[in-house]
PDB file of N, CA, C, O and CB in Angstrom:
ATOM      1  N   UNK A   1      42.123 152.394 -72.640  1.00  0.00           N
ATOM      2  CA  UNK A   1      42.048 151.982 -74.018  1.00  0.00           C
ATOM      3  C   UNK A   1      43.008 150.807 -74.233  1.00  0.00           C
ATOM      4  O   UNK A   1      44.089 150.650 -73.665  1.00  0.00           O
ATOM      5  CB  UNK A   1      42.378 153.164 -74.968  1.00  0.00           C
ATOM      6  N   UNK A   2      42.548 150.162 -74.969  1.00  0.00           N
ATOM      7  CA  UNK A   2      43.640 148.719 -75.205  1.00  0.00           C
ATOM      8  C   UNK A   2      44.602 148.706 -76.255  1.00  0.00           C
ATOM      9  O   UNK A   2      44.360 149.375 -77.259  1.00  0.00           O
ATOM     10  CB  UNK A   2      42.859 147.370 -75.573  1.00  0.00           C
ATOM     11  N   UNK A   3      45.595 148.086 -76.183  1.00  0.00           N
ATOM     12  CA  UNK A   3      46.501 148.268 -77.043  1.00  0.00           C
ATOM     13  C   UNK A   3      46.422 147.584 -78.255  1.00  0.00           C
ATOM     14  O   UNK A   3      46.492 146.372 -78.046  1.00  0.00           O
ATOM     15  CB  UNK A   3      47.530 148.061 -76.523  1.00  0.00           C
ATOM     16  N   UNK A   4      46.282 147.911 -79.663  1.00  0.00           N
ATOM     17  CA  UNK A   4      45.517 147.349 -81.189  1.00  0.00           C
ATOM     18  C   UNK A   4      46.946 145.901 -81.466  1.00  0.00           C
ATOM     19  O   UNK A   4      46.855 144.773 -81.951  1.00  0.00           O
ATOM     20  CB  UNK A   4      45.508 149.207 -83.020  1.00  0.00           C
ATOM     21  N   UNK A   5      48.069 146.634 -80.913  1.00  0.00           N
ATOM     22  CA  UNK A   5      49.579 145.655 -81.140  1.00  0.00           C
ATOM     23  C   UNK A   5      49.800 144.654 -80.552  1.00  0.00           C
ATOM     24  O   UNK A   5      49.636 144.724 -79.334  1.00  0.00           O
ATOM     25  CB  UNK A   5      50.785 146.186 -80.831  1.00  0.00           C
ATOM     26  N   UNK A   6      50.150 143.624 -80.997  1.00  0.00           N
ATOM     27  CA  UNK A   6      50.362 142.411 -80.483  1.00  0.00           C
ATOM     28  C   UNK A   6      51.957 142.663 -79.701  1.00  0.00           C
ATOM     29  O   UNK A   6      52.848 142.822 -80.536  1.00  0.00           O
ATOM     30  CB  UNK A   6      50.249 141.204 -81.772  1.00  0.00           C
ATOM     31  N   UNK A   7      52.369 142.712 -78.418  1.00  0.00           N
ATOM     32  CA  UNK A   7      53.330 142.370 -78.033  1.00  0.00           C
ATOM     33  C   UNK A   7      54.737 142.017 -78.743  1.00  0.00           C
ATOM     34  O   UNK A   7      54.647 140.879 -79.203  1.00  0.00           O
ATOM     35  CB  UNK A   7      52.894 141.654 -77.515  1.00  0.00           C
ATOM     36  N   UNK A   8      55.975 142.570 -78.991  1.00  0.00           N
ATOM     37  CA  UNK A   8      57.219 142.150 -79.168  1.00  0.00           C
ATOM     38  C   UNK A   8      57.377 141.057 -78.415  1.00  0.00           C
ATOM     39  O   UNK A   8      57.469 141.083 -77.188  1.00  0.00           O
ATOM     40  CB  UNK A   8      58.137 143.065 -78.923  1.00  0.00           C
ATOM     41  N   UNK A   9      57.422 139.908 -79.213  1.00  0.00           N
ATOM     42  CA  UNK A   9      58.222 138.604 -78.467  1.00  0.00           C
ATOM     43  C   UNK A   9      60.182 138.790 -78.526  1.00  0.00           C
ATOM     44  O   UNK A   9      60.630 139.250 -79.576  1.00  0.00           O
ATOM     45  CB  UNK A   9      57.653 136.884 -79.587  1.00  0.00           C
ATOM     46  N   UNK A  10      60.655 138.617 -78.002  1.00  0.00           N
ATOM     47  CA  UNK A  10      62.313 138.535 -77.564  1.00  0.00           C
ATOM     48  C   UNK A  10      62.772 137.749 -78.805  1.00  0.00           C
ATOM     49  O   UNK A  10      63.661 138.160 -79.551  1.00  0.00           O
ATOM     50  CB  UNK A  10      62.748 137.598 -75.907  1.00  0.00           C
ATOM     51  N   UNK A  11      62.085 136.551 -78.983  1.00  0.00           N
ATOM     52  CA  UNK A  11      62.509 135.766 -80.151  1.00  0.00           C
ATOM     53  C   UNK A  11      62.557 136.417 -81.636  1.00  0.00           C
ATOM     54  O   UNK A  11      63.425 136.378 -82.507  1.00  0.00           O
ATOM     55  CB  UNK A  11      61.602 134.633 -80.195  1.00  0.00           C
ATOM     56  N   UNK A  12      61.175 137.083 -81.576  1.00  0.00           N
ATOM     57  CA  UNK A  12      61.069 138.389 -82.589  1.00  0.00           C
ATOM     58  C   UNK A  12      62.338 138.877 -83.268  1.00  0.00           C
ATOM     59  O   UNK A  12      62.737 138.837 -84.432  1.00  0.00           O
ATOM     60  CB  UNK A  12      60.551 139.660 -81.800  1.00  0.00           C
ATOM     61  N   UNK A  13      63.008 139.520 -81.725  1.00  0.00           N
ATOM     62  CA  UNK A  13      63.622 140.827 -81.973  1.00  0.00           C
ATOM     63  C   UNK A  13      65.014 140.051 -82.792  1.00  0.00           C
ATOM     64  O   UNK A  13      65.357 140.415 -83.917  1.00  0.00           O
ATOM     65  CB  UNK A  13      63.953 141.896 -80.334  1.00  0.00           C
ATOM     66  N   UNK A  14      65.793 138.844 -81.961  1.00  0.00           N
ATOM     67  CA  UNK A  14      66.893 138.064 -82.471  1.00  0.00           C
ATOM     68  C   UNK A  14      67.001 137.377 -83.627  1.00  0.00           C
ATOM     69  O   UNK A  14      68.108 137.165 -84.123  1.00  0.00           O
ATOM     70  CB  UNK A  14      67.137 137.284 -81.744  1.00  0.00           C
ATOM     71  N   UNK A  15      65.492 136.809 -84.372  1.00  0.00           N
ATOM     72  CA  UNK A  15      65.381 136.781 -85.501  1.00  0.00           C
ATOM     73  C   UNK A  15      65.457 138.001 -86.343  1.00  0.00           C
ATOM     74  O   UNK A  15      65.532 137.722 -87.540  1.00  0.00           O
ATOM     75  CB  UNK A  15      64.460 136.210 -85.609  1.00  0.00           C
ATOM     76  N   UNK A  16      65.460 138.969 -86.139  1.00  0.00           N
ATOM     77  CA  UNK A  16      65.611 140.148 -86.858  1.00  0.00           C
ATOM     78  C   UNK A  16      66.992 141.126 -86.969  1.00  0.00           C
ATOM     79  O   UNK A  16      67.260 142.233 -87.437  1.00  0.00           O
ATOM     80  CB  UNK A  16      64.618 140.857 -86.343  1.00  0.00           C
ATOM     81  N   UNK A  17      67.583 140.228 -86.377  1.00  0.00           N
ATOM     82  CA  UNK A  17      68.864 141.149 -86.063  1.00  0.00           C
ATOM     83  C   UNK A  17      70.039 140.462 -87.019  1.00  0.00           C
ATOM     84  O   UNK A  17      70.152 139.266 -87.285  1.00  0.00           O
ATOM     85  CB  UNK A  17      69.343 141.116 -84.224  1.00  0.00           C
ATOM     86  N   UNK A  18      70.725 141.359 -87.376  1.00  0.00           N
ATOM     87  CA  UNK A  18      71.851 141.140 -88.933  1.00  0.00           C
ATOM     88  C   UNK A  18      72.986 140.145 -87.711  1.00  0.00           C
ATOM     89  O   UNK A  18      73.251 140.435 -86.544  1.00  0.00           O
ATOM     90  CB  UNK A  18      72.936 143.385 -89.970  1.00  0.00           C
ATOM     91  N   UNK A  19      73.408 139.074 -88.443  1.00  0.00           N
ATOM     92  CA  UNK A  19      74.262 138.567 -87.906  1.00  0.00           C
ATOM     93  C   UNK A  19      75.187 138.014 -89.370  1.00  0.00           C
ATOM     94  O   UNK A  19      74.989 138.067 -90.584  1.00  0.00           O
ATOM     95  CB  UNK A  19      73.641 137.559 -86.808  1.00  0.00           C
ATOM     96  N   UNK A  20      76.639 137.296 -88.177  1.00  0.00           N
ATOM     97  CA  UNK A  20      77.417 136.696 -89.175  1.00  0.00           C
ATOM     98  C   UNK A  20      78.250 135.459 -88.434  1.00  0.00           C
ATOM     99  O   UNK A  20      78.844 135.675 -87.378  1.00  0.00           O
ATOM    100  CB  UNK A  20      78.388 137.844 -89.872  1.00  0.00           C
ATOM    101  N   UNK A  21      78.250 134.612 -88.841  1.00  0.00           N
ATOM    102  CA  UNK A  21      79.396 133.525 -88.522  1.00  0.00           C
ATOM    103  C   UNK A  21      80.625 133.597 -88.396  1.00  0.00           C
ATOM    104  O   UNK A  21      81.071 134.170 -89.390  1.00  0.00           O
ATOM    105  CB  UNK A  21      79.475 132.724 -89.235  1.00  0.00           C
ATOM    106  N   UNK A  22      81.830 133.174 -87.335  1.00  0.00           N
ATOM    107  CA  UNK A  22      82.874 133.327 -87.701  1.00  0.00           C
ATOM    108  C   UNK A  22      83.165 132.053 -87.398  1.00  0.00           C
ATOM    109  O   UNK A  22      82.731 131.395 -86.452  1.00  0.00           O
ATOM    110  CB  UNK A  22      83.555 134.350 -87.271  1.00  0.00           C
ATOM    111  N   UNK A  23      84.172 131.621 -88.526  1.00  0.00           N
ATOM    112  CA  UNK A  23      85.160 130.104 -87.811  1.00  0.00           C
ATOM    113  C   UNK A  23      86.600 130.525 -87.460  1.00  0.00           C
ATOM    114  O   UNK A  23      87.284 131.060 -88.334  1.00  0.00           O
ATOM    115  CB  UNK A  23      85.427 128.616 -89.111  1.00  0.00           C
ATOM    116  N   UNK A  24      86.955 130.372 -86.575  1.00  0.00           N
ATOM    117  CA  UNK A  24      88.219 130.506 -86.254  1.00  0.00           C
ATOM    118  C   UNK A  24      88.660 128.944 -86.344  1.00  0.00           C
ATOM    119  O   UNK A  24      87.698 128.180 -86.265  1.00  0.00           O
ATOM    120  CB  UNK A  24      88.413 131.278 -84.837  1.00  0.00           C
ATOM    121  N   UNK A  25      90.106 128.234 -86.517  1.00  0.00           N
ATOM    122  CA  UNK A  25      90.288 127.402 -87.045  1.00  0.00           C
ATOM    123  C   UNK A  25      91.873 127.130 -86.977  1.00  0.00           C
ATOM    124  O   UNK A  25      92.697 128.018 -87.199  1.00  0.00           O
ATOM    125  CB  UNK A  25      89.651 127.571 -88.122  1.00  0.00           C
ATOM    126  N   UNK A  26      92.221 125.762 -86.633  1.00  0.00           N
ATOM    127  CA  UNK A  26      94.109 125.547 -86.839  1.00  0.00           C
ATOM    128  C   UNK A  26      94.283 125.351 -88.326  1.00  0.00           C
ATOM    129  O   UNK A  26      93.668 124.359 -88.719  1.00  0.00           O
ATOM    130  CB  UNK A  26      94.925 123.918 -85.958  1.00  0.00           C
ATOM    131  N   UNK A  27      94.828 125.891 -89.107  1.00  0.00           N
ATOM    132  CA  UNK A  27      95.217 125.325 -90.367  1.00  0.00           C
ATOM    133  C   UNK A  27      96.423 124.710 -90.319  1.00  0.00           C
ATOM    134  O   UNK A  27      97.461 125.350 -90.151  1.00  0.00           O
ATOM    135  CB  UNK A  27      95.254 126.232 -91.366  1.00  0.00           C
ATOM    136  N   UNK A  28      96.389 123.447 -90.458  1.00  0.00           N
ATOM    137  CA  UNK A  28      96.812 122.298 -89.923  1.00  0.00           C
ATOM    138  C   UNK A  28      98.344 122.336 -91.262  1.00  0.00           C
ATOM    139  O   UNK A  28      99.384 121.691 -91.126  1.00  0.00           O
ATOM    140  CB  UNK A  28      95.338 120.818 -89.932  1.00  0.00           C
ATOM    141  N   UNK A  29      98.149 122.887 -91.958  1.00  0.00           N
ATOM    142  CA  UNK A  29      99.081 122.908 -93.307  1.00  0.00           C
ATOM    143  C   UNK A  29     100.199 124.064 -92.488  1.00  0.00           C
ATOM    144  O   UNK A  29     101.362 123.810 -92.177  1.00  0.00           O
ATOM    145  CB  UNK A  29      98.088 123.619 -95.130  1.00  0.00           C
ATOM    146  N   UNK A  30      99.675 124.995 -92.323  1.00  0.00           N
ATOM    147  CA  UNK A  30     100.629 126.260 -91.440  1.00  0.00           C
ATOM    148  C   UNK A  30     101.250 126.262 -89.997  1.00  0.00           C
ATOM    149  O   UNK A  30     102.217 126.819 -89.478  1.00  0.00           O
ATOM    150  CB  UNK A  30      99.774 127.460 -91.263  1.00  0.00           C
ATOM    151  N   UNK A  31     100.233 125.363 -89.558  1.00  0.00           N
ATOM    152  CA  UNK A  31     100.184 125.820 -87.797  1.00  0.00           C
ATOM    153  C   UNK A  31      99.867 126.700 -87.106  1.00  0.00           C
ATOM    154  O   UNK A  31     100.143 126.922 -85.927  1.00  0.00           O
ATOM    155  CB  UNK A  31     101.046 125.909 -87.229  1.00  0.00           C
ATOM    156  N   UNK A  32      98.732 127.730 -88.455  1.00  0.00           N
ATOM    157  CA  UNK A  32      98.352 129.404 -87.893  1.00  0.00           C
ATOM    158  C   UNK A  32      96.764 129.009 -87.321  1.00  0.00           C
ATOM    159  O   UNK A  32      96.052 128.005 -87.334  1.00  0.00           O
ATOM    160  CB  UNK A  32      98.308 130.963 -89.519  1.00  0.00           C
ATOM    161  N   UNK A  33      96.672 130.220 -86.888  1.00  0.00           N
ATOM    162  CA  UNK A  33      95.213 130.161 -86.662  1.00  0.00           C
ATOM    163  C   UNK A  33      94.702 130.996 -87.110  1.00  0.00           C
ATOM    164  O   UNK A  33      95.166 132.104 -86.839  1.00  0.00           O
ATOM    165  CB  UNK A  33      94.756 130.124 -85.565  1.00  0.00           C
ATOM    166  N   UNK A  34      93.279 130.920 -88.181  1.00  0.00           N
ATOM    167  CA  UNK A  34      93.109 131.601 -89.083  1.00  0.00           C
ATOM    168  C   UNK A  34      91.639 131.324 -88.803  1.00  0.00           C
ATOM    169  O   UNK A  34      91.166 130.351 -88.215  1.00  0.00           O
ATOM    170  CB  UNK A  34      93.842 131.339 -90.357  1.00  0.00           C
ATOM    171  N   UNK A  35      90.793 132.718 -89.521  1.00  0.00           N
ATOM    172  CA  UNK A  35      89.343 133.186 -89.448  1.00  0.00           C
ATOM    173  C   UNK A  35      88.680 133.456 -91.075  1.00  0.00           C
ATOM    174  O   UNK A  35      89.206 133.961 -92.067  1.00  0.00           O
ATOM    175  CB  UNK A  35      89.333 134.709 -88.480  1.00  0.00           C
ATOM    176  N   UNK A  36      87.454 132.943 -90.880  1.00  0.00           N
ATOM    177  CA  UNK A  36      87.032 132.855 -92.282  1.00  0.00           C
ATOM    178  C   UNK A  36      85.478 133.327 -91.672  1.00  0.00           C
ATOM    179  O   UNK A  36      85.105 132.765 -90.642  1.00  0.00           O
ATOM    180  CB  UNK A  36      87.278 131.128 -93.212  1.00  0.00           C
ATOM    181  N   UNK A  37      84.750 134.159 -92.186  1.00  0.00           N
ATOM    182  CA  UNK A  37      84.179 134.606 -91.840  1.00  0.00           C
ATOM    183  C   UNK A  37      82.481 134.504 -92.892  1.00  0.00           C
ATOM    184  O   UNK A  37      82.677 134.678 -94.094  1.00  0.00           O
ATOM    185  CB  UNK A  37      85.025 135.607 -91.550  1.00  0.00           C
ATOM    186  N   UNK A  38      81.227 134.292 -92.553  1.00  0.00           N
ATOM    187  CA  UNK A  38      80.091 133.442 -93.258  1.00  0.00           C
ATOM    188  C   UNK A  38      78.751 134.351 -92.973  1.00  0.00           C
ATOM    189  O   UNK A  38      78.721 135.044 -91.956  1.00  0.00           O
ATOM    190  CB  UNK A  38      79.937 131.728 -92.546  1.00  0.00           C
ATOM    191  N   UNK A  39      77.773 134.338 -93.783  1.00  0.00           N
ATOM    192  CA  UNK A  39      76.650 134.799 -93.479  1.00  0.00           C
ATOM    193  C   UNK A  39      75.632 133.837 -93.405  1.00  0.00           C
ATOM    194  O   UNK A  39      74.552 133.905 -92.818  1.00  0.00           O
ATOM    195  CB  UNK A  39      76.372 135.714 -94.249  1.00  0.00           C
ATOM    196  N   UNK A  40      76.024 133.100 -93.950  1.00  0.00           N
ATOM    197  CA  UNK A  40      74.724 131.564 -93.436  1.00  0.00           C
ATOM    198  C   UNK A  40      75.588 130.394 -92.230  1.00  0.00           C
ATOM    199  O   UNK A  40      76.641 129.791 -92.438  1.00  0.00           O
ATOM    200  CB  UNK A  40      74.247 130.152 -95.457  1.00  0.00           C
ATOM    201  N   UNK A  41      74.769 130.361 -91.044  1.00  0.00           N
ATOM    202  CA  UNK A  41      75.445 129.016 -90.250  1.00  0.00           C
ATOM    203  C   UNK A  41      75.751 128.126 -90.848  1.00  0.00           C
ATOM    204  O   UNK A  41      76.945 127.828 -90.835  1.00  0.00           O
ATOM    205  CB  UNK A  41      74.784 128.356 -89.365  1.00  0.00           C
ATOM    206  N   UNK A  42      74.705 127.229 -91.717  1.00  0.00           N
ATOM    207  CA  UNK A  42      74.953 125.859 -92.728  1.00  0.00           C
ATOM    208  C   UNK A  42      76.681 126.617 -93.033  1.00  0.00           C
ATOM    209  O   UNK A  42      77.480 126.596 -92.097  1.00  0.00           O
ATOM    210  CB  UNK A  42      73.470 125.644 -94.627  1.00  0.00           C
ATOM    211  N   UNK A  43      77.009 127.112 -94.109  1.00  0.00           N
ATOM    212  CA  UNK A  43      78.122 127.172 -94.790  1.00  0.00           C
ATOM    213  C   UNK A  43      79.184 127.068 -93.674  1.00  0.00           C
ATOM    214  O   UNK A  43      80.171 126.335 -93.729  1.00  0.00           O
ATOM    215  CB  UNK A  43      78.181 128.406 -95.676  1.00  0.00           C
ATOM    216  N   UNK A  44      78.812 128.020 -92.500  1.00  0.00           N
ATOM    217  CA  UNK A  44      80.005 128.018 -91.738  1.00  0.00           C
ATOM    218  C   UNK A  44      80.380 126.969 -90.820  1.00  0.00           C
ATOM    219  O   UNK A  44      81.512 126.852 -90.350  1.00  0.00           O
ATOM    220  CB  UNK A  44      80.014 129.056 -91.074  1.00  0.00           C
ATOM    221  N   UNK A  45      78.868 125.796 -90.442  1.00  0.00           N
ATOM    222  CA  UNK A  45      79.235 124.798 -89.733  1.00  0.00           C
ATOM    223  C   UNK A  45      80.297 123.487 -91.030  1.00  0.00           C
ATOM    224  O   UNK A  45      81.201 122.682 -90.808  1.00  0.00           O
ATOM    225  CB  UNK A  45      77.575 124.224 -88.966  1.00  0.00           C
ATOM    226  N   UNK A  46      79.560 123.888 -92.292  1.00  0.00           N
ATOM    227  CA  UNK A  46      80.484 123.040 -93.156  1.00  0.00           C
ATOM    228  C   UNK A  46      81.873 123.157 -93.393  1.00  0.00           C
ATOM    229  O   UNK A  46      82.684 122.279 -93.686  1.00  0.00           O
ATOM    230  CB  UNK A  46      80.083 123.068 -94.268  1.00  0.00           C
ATOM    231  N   UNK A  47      82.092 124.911 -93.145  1.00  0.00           N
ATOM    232  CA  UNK A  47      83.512 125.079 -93.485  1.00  0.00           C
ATOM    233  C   UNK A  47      84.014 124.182 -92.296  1.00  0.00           C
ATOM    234  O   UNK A  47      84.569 123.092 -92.439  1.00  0.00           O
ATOM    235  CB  UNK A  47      84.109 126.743 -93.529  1.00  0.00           C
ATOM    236  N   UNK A  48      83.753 124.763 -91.173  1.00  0.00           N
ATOM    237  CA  UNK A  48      84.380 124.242 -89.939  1.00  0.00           C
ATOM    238  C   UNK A  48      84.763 122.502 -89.888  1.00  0.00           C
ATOM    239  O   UNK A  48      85.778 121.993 -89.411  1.00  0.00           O
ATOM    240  CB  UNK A  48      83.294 124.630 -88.746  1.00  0.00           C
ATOM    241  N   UNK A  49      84.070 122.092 -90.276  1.00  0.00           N
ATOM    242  CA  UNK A  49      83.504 120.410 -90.543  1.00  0.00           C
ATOM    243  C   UNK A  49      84.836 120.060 -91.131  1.00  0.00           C
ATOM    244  O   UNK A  49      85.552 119.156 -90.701  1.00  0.00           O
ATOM    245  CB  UNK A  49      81.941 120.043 -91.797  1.00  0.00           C
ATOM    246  N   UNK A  50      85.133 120.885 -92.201  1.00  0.00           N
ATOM    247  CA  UNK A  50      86.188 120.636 -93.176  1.00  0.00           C
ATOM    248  C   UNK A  50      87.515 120.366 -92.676  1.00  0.00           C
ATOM    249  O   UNK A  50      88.109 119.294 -92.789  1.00  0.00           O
ATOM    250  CB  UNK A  50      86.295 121.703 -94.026  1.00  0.00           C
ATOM    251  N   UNK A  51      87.983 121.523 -92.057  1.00  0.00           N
ATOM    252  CA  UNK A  51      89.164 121.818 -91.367  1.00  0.00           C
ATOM    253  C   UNK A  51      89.578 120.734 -90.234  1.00  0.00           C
ATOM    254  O   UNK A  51      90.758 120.624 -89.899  1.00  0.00           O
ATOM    255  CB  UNK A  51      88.980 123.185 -90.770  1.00  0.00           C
ATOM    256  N   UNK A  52      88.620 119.989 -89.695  1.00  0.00           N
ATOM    257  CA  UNK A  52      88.948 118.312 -88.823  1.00  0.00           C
ATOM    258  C   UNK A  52      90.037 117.546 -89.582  1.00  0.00           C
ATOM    259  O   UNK A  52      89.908 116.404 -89.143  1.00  0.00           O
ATOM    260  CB  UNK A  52      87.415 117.074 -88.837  1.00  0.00           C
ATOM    261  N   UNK A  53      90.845 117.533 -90.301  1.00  0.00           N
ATOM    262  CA  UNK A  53      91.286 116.783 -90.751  1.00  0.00           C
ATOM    263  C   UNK A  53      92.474 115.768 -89.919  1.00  0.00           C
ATOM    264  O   UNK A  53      93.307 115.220 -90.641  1.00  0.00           O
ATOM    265  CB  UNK A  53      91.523 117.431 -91.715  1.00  0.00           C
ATOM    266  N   UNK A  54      92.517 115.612 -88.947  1.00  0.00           N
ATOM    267  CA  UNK A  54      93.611 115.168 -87.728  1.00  0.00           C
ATOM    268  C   UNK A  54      93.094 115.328 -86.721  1.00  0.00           C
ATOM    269  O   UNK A  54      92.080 115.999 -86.527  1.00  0.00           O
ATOM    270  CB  UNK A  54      94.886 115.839 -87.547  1.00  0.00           C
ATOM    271  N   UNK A  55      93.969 114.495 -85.627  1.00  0.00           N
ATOM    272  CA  UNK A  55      93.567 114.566 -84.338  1.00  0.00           C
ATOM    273  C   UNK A  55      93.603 116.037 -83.453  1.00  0.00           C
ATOM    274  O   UNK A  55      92.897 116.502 -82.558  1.00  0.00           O
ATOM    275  CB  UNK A  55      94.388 113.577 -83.739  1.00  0.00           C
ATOM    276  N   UNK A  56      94.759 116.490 -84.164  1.00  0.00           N
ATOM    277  CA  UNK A  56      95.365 118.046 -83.412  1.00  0.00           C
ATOM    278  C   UNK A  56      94.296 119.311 -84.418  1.00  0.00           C
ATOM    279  O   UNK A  56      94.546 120.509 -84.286  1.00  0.00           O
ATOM    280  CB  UNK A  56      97.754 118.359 -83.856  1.00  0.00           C
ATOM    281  N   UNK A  57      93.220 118.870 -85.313  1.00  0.00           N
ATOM    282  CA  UNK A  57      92.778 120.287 -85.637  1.00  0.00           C
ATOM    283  C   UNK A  57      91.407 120.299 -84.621  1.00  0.00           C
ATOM    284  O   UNK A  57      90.924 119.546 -83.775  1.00  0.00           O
ATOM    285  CB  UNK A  57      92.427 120.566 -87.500  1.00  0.00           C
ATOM    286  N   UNK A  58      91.145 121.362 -85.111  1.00  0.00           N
ATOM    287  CA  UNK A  58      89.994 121.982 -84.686  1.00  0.00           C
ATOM    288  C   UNK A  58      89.683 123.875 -84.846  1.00  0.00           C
ATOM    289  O   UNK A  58      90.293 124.912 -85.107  1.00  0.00           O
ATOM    290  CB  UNK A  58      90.035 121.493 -83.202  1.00  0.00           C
ATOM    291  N   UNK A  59      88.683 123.518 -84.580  1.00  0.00           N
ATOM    292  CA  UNK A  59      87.697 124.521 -85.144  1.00  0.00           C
ATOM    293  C   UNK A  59      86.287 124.943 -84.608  1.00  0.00           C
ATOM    294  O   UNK A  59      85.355 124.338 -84.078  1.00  0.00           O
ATOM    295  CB  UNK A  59      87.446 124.091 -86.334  1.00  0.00           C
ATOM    296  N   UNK A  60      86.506 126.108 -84.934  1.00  0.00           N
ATOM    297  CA  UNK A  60      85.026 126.924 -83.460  1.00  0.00           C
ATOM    298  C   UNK A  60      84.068 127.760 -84.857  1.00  0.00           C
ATOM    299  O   UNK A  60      84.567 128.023 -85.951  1.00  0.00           O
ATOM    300  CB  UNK A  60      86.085 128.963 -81.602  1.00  0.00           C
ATOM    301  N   UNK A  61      82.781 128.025 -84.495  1.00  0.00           N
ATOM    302  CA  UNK A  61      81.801 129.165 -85.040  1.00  0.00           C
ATOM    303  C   UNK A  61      81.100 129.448 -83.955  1.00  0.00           C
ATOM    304  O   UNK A  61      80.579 128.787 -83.057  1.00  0.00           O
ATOM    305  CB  UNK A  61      80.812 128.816 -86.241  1.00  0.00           C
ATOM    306  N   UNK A  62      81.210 130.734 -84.262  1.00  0.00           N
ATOM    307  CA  UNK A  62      80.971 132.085 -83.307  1.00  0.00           C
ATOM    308  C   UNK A  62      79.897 132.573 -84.077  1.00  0.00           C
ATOM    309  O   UNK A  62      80.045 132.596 -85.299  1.00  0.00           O
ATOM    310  CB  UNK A  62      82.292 133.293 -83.126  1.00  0.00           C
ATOM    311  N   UNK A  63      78.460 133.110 -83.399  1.00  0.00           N
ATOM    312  CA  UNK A  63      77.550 133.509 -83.673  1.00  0.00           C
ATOM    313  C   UNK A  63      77.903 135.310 -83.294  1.00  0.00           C
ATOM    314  O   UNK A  63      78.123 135.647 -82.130  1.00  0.00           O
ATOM    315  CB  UNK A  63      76.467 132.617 -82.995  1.00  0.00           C
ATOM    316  N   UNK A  64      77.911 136.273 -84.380  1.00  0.00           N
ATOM    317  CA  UNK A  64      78.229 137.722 -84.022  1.00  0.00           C
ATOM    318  C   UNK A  64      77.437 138.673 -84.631  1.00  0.00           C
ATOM    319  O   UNK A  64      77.090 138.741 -85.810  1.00  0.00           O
ATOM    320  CB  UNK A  64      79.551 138.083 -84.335  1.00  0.00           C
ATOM    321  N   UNK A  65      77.133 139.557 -83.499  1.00  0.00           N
ATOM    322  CA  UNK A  65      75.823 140.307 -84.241  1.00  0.00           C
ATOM    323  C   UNK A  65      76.758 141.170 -84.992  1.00  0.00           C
ATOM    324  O   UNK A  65      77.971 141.120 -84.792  1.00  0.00           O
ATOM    325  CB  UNK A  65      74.529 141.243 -83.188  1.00  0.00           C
ATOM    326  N   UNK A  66      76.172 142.018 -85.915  1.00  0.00           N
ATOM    327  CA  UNK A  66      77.099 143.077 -86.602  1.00  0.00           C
ATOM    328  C   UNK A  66      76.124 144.541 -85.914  1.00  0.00           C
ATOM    329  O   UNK A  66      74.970 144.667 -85.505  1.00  0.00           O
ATOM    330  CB  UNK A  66      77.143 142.869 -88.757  1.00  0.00           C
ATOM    331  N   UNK A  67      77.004 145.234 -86.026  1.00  0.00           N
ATOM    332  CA  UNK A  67      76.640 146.356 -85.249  1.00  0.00           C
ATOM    333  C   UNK A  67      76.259 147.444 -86.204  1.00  0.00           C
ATOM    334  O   UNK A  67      77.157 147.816 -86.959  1.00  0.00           O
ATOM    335  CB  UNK A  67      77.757 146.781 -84.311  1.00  0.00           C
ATOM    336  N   UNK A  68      74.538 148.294 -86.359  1.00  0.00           N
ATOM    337  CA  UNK A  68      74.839 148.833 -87.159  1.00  0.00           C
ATOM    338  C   UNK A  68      75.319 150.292 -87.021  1.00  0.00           C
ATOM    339  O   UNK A  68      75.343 150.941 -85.975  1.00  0.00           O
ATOM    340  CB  UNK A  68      74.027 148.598 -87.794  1.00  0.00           C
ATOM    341  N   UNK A  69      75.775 150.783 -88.498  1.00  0.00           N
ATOM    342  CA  UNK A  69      76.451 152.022 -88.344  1.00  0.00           C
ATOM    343  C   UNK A  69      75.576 153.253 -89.306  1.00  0.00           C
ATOM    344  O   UNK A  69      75.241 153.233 -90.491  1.00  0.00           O
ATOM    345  CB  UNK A  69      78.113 151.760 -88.853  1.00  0.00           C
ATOM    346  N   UNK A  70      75.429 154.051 -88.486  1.00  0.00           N
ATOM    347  CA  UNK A  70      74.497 155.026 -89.506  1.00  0.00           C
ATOM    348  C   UNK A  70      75.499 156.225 -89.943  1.00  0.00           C
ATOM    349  O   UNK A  70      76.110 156.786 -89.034  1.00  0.00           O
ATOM    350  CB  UNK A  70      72.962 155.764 -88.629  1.00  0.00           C
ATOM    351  N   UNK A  71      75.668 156.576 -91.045  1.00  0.00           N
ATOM    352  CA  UNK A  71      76.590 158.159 -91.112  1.00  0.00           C
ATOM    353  C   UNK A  71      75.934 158.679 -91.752  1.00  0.00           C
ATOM    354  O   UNK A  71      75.119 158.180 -92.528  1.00  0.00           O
ATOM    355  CB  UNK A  71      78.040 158.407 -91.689  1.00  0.00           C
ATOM    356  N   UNK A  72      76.199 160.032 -91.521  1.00  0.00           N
ATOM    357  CA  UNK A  72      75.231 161.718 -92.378  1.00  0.00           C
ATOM    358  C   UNK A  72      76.180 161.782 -93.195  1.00  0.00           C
ATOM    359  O   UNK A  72      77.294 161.298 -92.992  1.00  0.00           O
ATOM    360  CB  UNK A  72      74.939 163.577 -91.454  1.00  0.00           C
ATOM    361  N   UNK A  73      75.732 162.557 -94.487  1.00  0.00           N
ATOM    362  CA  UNK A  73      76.456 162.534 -95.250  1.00  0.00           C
ATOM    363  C   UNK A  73      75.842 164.331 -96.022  1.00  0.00           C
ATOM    364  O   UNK A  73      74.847 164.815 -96.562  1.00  0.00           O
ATOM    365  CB  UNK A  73      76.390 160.949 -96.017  1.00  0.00           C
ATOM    366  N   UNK A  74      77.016 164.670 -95.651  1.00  0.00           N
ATOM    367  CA  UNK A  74      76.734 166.347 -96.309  1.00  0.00           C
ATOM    368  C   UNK A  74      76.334 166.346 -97.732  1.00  0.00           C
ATOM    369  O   UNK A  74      76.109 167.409 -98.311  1.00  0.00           O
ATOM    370  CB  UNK A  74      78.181 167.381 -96.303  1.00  0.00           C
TER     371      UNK A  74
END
């Protein structure tokens, strides 16, 4: 008998999966390194964009799945 379902594509599955942005980042005012954390890439490649302000900054975004969590609840 044939199968009525079209195949799971891989691309499918990663479009479907909860994610979040992180920028980690020099804040160039402190000298710390500090994380700001995004649910749309756009926003987080802009934050990041921002924080260039000198030769010595810089700044990363990290693509992170979120993991989900199920709890029972009496």
């Amino acid at each position: 008998m044939a199968k009525a379902t079209a195949p799971v594509s891989i691309h499918q599955l990663q479009d479907s999966e909860d994610v979040e942005f992180h920028v980690t980042y020099l804040d160039s005012e402190t000298g710390r390194v500090r994380r700001e954390d995004f649910q749309d890439l756009t926003a987080a490649e802009r934050f990041a964009s921002a924080q260039l302000r000198d030769a010595d900054s810089w700044a990363v975004v990290d693509r992170v799945k979120l993991q989900q969590i199920s709890r029972m609840v009496a």
